[in-house]
N, C-alpha and C positions, 0 to 999 in steps of 0.2 A: 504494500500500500504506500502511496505516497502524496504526502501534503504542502501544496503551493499556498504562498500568498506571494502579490503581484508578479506574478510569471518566474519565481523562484521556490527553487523546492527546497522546504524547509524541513522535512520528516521524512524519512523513506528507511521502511521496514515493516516487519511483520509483528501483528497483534493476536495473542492467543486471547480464546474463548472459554471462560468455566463456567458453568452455572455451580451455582452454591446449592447447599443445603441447610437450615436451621439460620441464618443471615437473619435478622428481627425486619430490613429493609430493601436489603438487594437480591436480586435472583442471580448475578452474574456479576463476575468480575473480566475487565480487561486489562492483563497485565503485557509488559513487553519491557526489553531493555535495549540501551544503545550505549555509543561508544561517547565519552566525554572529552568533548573538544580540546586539544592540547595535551593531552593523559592517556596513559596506559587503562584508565582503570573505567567501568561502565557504570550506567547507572541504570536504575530499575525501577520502573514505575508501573502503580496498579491504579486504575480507576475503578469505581463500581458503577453497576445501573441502578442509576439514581437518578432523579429529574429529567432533566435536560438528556443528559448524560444515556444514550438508549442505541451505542451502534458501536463498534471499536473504530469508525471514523471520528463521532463525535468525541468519544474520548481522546483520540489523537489530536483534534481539534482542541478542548479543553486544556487540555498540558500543553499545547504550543502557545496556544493565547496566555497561559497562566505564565508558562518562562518569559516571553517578550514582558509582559508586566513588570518582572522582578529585575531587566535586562537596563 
């Protein structure tokens, strides 16, 4: 999968799919990892389906607009 904004890709890679069991909120998580810019070392991120939050686009979506935030 891979996520542009203005004609540049800013995400590219693969999102696994779990559904949960016994979660009070979410039926499914979308977790994935990637390589940190400048480092040997990766980083790992999970989203849940929650709100908005309902496709492993949208979670890709979500954590790329949350990094530029913090950027």
């Amino acid at each position: 999968m891979t996520e542009t904004f203005n004609g540049e890709t800013v995400w590219d890679g693969a999102v696994q799919v779990f559904d949960l069991i016994g979660h009070p909120t979410a039926k499914r998580a979308y977790p994935w990892t990637h390589a940190v810019e400048g480092s040997d070392n990766r980083r790992f991120v999970v989203l849940l389906y929650i709100g908005p939050v309902d496709s492993p686009q949208k979670a890709v979506r979500a954590s790329v607009a949350a990094d530029f935030r913090w950027t």
